[in-house]
C-alpha positions in Angstrom: 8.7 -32.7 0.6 10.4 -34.4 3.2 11.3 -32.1 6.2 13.2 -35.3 8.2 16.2 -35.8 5.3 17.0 -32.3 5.2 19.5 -31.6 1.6 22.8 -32.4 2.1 22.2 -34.4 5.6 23.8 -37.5 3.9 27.3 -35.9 2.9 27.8 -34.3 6.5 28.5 -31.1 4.8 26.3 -28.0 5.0 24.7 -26.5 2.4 27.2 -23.5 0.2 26.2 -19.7 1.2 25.3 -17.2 -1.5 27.9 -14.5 -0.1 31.8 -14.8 0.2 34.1 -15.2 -2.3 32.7 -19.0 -2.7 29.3 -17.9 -2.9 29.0 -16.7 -6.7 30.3 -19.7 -7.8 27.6 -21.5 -5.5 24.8 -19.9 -6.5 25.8 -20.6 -10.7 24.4 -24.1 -10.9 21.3 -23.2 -8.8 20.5 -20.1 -10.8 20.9 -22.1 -14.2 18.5 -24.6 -12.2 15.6 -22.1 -11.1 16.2 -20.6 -15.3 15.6 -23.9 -16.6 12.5 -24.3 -13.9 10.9 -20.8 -15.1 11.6 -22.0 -18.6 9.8 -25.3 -18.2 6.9 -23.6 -15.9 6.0 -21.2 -18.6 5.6 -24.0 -21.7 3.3 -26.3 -19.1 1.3 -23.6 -18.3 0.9 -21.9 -21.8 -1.1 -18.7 -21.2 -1.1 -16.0 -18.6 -2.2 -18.5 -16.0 -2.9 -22.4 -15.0 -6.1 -23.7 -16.3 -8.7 -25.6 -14.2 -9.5 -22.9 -11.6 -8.2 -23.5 -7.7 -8.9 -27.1 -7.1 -6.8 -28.4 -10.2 -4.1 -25.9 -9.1 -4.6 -27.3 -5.0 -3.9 -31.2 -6.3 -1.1 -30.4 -8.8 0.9 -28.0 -5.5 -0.1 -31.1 -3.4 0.9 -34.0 -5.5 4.4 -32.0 -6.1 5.1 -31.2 -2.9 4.5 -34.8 -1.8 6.4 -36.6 -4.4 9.7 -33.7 -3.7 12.3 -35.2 -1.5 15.7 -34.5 -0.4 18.2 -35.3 -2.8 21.7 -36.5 -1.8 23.9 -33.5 -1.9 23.9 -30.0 -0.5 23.1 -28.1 -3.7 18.8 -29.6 -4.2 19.3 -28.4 -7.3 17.1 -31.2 -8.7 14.5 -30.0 -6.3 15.1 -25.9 -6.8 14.3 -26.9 -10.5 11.2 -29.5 -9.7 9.7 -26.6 -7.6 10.7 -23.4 -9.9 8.7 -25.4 -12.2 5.7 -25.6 -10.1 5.8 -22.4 -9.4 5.9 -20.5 -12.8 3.9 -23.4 -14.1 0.9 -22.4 -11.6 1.7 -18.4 -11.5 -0.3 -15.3 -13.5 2.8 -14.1 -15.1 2.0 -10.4 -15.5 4.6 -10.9 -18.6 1.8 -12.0 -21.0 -0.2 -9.9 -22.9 -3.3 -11.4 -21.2 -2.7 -10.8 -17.7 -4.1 -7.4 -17.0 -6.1 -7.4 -13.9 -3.8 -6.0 -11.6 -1.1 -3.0 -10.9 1.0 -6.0 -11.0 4.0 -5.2 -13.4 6.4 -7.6 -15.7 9.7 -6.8 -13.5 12.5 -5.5 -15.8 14.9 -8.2 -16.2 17.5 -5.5 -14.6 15.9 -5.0 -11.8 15.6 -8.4 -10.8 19.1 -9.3 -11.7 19.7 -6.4 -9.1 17.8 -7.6 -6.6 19.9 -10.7 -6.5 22.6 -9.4 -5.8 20.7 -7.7 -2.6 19.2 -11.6 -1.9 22.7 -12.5 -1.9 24.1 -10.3 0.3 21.3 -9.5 2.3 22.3 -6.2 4.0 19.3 -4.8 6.7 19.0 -1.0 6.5 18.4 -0.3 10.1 21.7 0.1 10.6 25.2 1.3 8.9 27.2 -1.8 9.6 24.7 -3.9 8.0 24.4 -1.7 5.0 27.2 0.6 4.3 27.1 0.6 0.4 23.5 0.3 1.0 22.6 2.9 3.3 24.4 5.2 0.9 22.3 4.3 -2.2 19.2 5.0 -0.3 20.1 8.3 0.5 21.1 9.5 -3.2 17.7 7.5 -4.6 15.5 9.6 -1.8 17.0 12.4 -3.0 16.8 12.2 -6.8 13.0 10.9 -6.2 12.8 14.4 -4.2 13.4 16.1 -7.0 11.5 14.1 -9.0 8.3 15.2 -7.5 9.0 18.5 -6.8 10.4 18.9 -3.4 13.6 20.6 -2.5 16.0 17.5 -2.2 18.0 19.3 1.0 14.7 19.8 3.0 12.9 16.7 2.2 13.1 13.6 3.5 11.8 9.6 2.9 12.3 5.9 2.9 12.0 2.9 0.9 8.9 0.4 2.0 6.5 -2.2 1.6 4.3 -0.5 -1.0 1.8 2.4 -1.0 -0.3 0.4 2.7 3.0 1.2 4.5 3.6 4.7 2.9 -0.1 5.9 3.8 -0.3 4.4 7.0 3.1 6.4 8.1 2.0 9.7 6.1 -1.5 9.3 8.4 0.9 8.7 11.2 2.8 11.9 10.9 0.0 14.1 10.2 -1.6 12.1 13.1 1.0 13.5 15.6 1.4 16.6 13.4 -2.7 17.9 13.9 -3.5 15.9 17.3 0.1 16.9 19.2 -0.3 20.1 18.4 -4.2 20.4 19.6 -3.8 18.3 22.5 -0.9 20.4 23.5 1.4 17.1 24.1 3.4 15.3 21.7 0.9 12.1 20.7 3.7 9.5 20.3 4.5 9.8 23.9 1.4 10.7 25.2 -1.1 9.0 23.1 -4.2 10.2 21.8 -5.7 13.0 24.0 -9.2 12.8 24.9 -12.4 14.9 24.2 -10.7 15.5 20.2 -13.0 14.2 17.1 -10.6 13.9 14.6 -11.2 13.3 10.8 -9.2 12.3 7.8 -11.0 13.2 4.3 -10.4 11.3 1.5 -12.1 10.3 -2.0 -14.7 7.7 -2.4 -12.1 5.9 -4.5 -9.4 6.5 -2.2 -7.4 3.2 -1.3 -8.9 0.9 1.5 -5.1 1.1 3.0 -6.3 4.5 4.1 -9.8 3.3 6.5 -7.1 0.5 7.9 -4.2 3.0 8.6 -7.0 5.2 10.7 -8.2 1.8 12.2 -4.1 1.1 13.3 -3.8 4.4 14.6 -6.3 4.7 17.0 -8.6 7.3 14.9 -11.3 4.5 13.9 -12.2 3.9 10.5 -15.5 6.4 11.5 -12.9 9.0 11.6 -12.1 9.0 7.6 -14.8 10.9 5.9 -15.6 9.8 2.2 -15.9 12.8 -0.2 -17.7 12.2 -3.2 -16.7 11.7 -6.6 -17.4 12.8 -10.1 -18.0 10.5 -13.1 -14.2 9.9 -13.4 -14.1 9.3 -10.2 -12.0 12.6 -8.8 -12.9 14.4 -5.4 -15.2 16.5 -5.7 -13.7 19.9 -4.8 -16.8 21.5 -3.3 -17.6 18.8 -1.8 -14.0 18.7 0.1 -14.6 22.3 1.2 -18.0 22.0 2.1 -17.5 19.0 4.8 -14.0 20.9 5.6 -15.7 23.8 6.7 -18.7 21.5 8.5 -16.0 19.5 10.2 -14.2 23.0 11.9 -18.0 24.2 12.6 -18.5 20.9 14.8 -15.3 21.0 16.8 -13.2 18.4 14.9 -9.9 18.2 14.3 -8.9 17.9 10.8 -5.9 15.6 10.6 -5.0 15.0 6.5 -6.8 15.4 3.1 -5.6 12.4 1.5 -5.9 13.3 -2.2 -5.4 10.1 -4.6 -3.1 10.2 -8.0 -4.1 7.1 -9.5 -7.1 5.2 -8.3 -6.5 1.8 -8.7 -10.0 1.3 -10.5 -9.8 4.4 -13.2 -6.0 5.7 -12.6 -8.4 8.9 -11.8 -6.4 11.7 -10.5 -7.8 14.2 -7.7 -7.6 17.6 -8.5 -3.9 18.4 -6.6 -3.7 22.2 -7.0 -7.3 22.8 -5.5 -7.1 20.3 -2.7 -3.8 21.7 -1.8 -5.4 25.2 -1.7 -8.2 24.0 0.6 -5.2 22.4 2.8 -3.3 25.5 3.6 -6.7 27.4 3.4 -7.8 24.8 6.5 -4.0 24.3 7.7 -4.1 20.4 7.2 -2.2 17.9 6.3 -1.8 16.8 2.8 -0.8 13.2 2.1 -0.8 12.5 -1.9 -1.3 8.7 -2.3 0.8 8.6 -5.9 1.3 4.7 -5.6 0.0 4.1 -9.1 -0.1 7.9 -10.1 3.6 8.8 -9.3 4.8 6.7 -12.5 3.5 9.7 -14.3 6.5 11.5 -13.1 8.5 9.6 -15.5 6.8 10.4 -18.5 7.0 13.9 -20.4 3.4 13.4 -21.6 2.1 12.8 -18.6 4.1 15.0 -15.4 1.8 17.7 -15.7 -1.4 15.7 -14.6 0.7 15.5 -11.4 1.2 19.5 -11.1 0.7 20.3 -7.4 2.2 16.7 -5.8 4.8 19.0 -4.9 2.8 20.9 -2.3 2.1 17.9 -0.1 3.6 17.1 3.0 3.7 13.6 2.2 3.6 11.0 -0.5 3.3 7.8 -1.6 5.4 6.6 -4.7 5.3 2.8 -5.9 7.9 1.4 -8.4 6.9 -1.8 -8.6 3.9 -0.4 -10.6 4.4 1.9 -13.2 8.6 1.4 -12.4 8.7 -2.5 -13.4 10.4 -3.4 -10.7 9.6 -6.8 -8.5 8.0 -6.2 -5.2 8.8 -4.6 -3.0 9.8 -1.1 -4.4 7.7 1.5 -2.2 8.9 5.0 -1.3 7.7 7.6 1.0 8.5 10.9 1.4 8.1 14.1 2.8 8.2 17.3 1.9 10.3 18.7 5.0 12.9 16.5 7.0 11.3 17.6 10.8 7.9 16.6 10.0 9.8 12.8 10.7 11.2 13.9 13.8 7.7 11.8 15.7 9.8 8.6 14.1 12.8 9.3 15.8 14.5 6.2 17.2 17.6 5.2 19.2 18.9 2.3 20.1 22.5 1.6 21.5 22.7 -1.6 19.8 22.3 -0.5 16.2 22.7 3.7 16.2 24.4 4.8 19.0 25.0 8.4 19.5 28.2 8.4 19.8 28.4 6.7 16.0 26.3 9.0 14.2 28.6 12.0 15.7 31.6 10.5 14.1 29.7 10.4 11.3 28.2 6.9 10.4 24.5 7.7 9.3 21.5 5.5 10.3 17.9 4.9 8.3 16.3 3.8 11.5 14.5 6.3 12.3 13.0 6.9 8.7 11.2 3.3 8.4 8.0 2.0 10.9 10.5 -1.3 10.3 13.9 -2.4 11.5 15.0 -4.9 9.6 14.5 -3.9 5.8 16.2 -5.1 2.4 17.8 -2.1 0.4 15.2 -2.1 -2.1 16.5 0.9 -3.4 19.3 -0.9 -5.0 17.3 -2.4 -7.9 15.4 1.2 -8.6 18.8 3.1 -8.5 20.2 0.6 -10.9 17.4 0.8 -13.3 17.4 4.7 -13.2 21.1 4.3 -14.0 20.6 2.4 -17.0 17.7 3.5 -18.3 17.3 6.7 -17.0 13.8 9.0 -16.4 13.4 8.9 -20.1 13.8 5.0 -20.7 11.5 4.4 -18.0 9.3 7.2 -19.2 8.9 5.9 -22.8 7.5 2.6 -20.9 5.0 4.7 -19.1 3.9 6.4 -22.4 3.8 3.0 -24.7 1.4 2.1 -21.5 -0.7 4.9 -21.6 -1.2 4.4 -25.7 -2.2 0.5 -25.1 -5.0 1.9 -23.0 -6.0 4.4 -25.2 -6.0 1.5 -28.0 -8.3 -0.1 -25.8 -10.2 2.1 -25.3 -11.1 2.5 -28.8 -11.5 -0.8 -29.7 -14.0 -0.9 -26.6 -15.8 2.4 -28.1 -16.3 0.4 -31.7 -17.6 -2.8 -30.5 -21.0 -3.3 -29.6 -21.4 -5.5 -27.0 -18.5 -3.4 -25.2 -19.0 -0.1 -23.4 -16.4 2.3 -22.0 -16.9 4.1 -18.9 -14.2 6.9 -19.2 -11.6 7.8 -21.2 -8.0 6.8 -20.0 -6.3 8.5 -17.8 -3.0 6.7 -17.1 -2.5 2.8 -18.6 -6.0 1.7 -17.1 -9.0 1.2 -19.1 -12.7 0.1 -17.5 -15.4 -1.1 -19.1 -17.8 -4.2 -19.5 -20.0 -6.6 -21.4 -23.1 -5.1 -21.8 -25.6 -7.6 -24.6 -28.8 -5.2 -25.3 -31.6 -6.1 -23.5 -30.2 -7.3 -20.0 -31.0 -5.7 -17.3 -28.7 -4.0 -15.0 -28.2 -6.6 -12.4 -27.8 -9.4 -14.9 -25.1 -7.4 -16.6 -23.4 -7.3 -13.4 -23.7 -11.3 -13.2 -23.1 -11.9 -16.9 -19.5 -9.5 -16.6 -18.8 -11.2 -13.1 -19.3 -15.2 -15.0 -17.4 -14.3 -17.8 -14.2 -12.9 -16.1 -14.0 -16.0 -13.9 -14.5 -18.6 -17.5 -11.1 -16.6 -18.4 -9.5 -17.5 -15.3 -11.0 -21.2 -15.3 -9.9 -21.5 -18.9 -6.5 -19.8 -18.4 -6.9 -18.0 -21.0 -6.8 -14.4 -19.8 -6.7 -12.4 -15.9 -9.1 -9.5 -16.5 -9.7 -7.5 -13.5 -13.1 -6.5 -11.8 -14.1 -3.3 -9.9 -17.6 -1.7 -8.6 -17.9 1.5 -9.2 -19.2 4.2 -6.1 -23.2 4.4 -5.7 -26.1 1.9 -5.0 -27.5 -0.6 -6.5 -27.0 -3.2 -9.5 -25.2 -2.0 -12.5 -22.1 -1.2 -11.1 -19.8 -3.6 -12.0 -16.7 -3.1 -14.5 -14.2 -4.9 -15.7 -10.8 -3.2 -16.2 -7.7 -3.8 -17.9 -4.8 -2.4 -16.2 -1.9 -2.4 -19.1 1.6 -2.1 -17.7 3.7 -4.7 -20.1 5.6 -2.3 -22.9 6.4 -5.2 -24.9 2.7 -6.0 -25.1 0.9 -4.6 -28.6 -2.1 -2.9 -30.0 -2.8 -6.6 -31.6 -2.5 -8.1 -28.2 -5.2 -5.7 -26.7 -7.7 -6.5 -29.2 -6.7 -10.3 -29.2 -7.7 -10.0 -25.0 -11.2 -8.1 -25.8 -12.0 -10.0 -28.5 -11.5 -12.8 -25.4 -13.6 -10.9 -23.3 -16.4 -11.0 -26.0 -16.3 -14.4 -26.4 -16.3 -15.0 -22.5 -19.2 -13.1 -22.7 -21.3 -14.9 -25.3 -20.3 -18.1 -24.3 -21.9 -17.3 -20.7 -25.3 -16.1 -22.3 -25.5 -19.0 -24.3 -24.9 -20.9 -20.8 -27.6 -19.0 -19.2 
């Protein structure tokens, strides 16, 4: 690139806008250049992801980027093309069968035609004369998600964000000031945290690492989380829960949430809802449900009632740009009743003054730990209007039969071994030759995932389960392309097996 002849610097007009009445028309040729760039990126790279590992992939960015200058004109659609090219050429495009690793979705083609039209316009949600249409759609989608999960719509409350860090850290917020306000007898987001109070958050062994760096953020300490143990599928254990709940109110402490987890990212393992939420009212506490991955259950017919009980938390976490195929970002967080928010309560003359909300124009600011924020609930409401829960939820099921496909194909091969039957779209497993020990099984599975990657030939993920030791590690496949097939699944273990053999034979 060349930063000092910026495009369009030698016609002495500026470069076209993507909004206006002119800007449609702008944005054709550029759009039919980044198509033509994602077309060409795709045949060079030829599999779910570049071959030759980072240091191929650093010279090839490098060598681009160097050789890319400004063309004359305002469009550079010469160099929106040369780079769109780079980009899908050296990208693990979740759309192949092979890539698996990751709750990274294929985005519906919908939803990312959608969220152009929110690039192009680029409305901020933190206030109504940014957003009008906007602000609007947000409201109906909070509301229909509501009801999704269980809540009364009229009582709840939410917002759109980042993903399911964002959504835990501001449930862990609320119940924060919820538990800590109401024992220091001062409201904590004024005050801060009052002194001489322990307080604890309890969560799963498996529970997300968002929820240790939320407590970190808050001023609670990552000491404060205490991790409950899980069973082989890697749920809380409910006696457990109760057990250090009880020791926890015998020392003193303040118990400020039960986090309860509805889709580990490692199993898609799904704590037991109805009991934890008994032990929560039982102990008065906070219950957060972290349903990032989980919540796409919802969708599904087959699978809702694994989530029976999300409705009795006071907050959750819901990500659609997992098991909703939508590009990132497409979190959502709610709550069960609207004046558990009121901590989050914002005003600011310059963007929702009193006086404008009384005559009746409505502002999201106070919903978000963000002020400026893309309406991200355009693309989901647009999807959900097409496709409806039952399009979207015979996506979710074809998922959750690839995984059970795989996991039988794991359960007949002999060098493969399953660690748990499928709960959502996830399946774990690894290599395992007879006679290795446990500790070279763990390097063997570890060397054989990163020959996929080298080779480009397949992006299998890799997890530890909880304990001590050597033997832990897994691989996992986490399947969330529909259009992928029972054929394709067996093609990618069948990979996995010859990773696996190849790296003995280099051993």
């Amino acid at each position: 690139m060349t930063p000092n002849h910026p495009h369009g610097a030698t016609t002495g007009r500026a470069p076209a806008l993507a909004g206006g009445v002119a800007g449609p028309q702008a944005l054709r040729p550029l759009l039919d250049a980044v198509l033509d760039g994602l077309t060409e990126g795709a045949v060079r790279r030829d599999g779910p992801l570049p071959a030759g590992g980072p240091g191929q992939l650093a010279a090839l960015v490098a060598g681009t980027l160097a050789e890319t200058g400004g063309e004359p004109g305002p469009s550079g659609t010469t160099v929106l093309r040369r780079l769109t090219t780079l980009l899908a050429q050296g990208s693990a495009d979740p759309a192949d069968p092979a890539c698996a690793a990751h709750l990274h979705c294929p985005p519906l083609a919908l939803a990312v035609a959608a969220d152009l039209a929110v690039s192009a316009l680029n409305p901020s949600q933190d206030s109504w004369d940014q957003a009008p249409a906007a602000t609007e759609v947000e409201s109906v989608l909070i509301r229909d998600l509501a009801a999704l999960a269980g809540y009364d719509p009229q009582r709840a409350a939410g917002v759109l964000t980042s993903g399911g860090t964002e959504s835990n850290l501001t449930g862990l917020m609320l119940a924060r000031d919820h538990a800590l306000g109401r024992a220091g007898g001062r409201p904590t987001e004024l005050a801060g945290l009052p002194q001489g109070l322990v307080p604890r958050v309890f969560a799963s062994a498996s529970a997300h690492f968002s929820v240790q760096r939320a407590a970190a953020v808050l001023g609670l300490g990552e000491q404060a989380v205490t991790s409950i143990p899980v069973d082989h599928d890697l749920r809380m254990d409910q006696r457990a829960l109760a057990a250090r709940l009880e020791e926890s109110r015998d020392r003193g402490e303040v118990p400020v949430a039960i986090v309860a987890t509805a889709g580990t990212t490692d199993t898609g393992g799904i704590d037991p809802l109805p009991g934890t939420a008994d032990l929560a009212e039982e102990h008065g506490v906070w219950l957060h449900v972290d349903a990032a991955y989980g919540g796409g259950a919802l969708l599904s017919d087959r699978l809702a009632p694994l989530l029976d009980g999300i409705e009795r938390a006071d907050s959750l976490s819901l990500d659609w740009h997992k098991l909703g195929w939508q590009p990132s970002p497409a979190g959502v967080f709610l709550v069960r009743r609207a004046e558990t928010y009121a901590p989050l309560a914002r005003r600011a003359v310059y963007l929702n003054p009193a006086d404008d909300e009384e005559a009746g124009y409505p502002s999201l600011l106070g919903l978000s730990l963000r002020t400026t924020r893309r309406p991200d609930a355009f693309k989901i409401a647009a999807t959900l209007a097409a496709l409806g829960r039952s399009g979207l939820g015979a996506l979710v099921d074809t998922c959750h039969d690839l995984a059970h496909h795989a996991a039988a194909t794991v359960r007949a091969h002999p060098l493969l071994e399953l660690h748990t039957t499928p709960v959502l779209t996830t399946t774990v497993f690894r290599y395992r030759p007879a006679g290795a020990t446990p500790a070279g099984t763990d390097r063997l599975n570890a060397a054989l995932r990163r020959r996929l990657l080298h080779e480009g030939r397949a992006v299998v993920g890799r997890t530890e389960l909880p304990g001590e030791g050597p033997g832990r590690v897994r691989l996992k496949l986490t399947l969330l392309n529909p259009h992928a097939t029972p054929a394709d699944v067996d093609a990618l273990l069948h990979a996995v097996v010859a990773a696996g053999r190849a790296e003995e034979e280099a051993d």
